[in-house]
C-alpha positions in Angstrom: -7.5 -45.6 -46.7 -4.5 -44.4 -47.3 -1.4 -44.4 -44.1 -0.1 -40.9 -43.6 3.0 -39.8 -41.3 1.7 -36.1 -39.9 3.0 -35.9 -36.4 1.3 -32.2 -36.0 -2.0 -33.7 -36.9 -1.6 -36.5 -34.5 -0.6 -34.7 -31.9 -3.2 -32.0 -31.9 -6.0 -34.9 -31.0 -3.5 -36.9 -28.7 -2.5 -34.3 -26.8 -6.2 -33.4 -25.7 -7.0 -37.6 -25.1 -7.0 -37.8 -21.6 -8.4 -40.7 -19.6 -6.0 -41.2 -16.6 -7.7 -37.7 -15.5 -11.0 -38.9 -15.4 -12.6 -37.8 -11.8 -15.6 -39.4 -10.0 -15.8 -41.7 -13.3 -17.5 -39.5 -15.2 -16.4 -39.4 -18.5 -16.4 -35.7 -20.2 -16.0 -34.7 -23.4 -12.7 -32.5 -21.9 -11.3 -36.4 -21.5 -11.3 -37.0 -25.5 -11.7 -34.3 -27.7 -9.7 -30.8 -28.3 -11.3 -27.7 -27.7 -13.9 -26.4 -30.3 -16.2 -23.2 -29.7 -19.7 -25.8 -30.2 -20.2 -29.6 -29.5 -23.9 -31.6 -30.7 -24.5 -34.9 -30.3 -26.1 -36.7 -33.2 -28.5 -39.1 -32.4 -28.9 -42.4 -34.3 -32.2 -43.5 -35.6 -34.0 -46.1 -34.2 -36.9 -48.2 -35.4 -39.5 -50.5 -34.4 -41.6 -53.2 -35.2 -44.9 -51.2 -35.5 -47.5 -53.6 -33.9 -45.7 -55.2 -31.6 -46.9 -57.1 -28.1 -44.0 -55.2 -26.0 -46.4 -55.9 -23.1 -46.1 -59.6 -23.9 -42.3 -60.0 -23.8 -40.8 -61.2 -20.7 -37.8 -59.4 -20.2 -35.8 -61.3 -18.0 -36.9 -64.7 -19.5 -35.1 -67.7 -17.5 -37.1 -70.6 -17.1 -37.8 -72.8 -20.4 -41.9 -72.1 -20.4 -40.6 -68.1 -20.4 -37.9 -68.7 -23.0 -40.6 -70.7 -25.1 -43.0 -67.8 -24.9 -40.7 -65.2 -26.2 -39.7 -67.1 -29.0 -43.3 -67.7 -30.3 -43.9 -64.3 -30.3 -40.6 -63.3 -32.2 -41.4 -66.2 -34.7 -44.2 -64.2 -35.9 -42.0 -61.9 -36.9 -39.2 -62.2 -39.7 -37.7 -59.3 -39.7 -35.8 -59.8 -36.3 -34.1 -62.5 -37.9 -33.0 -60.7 -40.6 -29.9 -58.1 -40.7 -31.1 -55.4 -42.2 -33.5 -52.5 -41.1 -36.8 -53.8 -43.3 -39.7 -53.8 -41.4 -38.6 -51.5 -38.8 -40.4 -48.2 -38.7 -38.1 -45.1 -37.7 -39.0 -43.4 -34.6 -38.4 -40.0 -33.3 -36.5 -40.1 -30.0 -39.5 -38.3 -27.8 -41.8 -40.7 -29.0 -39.9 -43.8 -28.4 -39.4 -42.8 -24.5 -43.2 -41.9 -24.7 -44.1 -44.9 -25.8 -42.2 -46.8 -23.6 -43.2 -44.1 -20.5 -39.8 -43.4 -20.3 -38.0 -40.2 -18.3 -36.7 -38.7 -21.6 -32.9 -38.2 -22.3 -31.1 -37.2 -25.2 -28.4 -40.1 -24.6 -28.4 -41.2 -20.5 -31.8 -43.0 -20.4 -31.2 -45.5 -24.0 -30.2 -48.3 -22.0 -33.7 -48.2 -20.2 -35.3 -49.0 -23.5 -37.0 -52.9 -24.2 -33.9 -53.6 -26.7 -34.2 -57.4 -25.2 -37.6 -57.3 -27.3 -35.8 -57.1 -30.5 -38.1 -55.0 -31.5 -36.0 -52.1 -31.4 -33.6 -51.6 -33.8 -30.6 -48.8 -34.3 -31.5 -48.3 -38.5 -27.7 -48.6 -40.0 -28.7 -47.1 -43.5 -30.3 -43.7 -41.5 -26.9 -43.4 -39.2 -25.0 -43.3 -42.6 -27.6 -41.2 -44.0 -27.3 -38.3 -41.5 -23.3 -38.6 -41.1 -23.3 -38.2 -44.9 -26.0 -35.4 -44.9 -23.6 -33.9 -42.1 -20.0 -34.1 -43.4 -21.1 -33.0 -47.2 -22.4 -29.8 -45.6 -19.1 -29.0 -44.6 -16.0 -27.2 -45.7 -12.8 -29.3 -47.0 -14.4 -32.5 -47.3 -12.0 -33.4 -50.3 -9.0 -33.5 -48.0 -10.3 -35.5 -44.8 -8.0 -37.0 -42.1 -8.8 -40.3 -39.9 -7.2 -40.8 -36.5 -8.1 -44.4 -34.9 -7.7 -44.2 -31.7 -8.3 -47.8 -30.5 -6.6 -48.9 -33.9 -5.0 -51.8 -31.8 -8.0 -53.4 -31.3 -8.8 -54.1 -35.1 -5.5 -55.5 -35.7 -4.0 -52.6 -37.1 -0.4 -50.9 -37.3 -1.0 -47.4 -38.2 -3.7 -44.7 -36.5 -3.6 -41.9 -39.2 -5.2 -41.9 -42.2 -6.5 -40.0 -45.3 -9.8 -41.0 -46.1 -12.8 -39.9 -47.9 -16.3 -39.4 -46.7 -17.3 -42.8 -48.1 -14.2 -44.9 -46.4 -14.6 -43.5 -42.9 -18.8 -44.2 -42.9 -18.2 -47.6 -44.1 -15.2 -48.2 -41.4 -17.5 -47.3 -38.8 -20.1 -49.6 -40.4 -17.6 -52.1 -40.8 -16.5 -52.2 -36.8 -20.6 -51.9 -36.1 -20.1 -48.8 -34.7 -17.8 -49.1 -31.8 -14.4 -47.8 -33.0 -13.3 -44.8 -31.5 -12.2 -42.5 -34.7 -12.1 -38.9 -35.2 -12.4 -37.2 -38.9 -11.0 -34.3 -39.7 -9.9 -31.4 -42.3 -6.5 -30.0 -42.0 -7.4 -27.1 -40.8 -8.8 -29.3 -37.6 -12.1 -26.7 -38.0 -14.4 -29.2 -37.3 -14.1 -33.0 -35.6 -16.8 -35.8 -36.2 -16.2 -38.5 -34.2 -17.6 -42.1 -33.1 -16.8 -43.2 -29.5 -16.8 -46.7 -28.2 -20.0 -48.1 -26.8 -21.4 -44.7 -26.6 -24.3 -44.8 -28.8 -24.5 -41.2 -30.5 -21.6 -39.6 -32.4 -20.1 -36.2 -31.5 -19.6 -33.4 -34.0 -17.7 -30.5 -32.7 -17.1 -27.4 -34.7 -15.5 -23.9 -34.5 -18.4 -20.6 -35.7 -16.4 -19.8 -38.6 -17.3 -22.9 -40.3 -20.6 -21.5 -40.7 -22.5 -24.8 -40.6 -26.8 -24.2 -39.7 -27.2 -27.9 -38.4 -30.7 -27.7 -37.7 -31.7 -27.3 -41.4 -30.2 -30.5 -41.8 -33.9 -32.6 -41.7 -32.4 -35.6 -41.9 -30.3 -34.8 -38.5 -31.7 -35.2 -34.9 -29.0 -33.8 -32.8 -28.8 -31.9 -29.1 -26.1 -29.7 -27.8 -23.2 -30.3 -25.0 -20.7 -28.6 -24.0 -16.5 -29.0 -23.3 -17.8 -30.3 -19.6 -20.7 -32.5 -20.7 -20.4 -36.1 -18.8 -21.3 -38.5 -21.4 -21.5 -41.2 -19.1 -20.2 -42.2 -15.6 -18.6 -45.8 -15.1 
């Protein structure tokens, strides 16, 4: 990444960042993100461990003979000990909260999901996958712009950035997901964003940038609006 000194840039996303306005603690897109004329969410995919006794996890395991129980069923199976997505079978969203009989959500109802199994696993090499399908869609993606908001927390001095496609995927891979960064073209057409423990990215987007999303296959995505709540402390 490269440090760049563009105070217009900067200001365009700072001056529509906005959390001391929050009402009811419901956090709204309005809060952290400039106006665009569309806003999706992309989902990230998810896998399982196809086969799996869900019914025979105890999910709030305390005692030693619970604990013990748990672990002899997870020994059976490697891949949860390993840190990649092998042996974990991607999922459609629908069918995961199916499966689970689960009120289905596009993002508010995740956390109701057995991720205590380990069982359940957010698939890094599909979240890069669809970002990339996403960005290299899209106009002026040789001349891309990085704002870190939170860039205090990682230990850094500087929040703007030029970076290409590949360095802001792998920063967000790098900080697992839970930096809150914004990329952008110069002509601030479009936003992509990742958001601190939210789970989903954003990807807001003016009409003229003529982008179809949904014959992107590799995409799952849902719409929101400027007044979405994303979620409510």
């Amino acid at each position: 990444m490269q440090k760049i000194v563009l105070p217009e840039l900067a200001d365009w996303l700072e001056s529509a960042i906005d959390y001391y306005t929050i009402k009811d603690n419901s956090l709204k897109i309005s809060n952290f993100l400039p106006k665009f004329d569309y806003y999706v969410g992309i989902k990230w995919k998810v896998g399982i461990i196809e086969d799996f006794p869900f019914e025979d996890i105890i999910a709030k395991a305390e005692s030693p003979n619970d604990l013990n129980s748990n672990r002899r069923i997870w020994r059976k199976f490697s891949q949860i000990y390993e840190d990649s997505d092998s042996g974990f079978t991607e999922i459609g969203s629908k069918e995961l909260f199916e499966k689970f009989e689960i009120p289905f959500h596009e993002y508010k109802n995740d956390h109701r999901l057995p991720w205590n199994s380990r069982a359940i696993r957010v698939l890094d090499s599909k979240i890069l996958e669809s970002l990339s399908s996403l960005v290299n869609h899209l106009p002026e993606v040789s001349n891309l712009y990085l704002y870190w908001e939170d860039y205090y927390r990682y230990g850094l001095e500087d929040k703007l950035f030029k970076v290409s496609t590949e360095e802001f995927l792998n920063e967000i891979r790098e900080t697992g997901y839970d930096a809150s960064v914004y990329l952008f073209p110069e002509s601030k057409n479009w936003c992509l964003m990742n958001l601190e423990d939210l789970g989903f990215n954003i990807f807001a987007f003016n009409e003229n940038i003529n982008i179809k999303i949904e014959s992107l296959s590799s995409i799952e995505y849902f719409n929101l609006t400027y007044e979405s709540e994303i979620y409510r402390y």
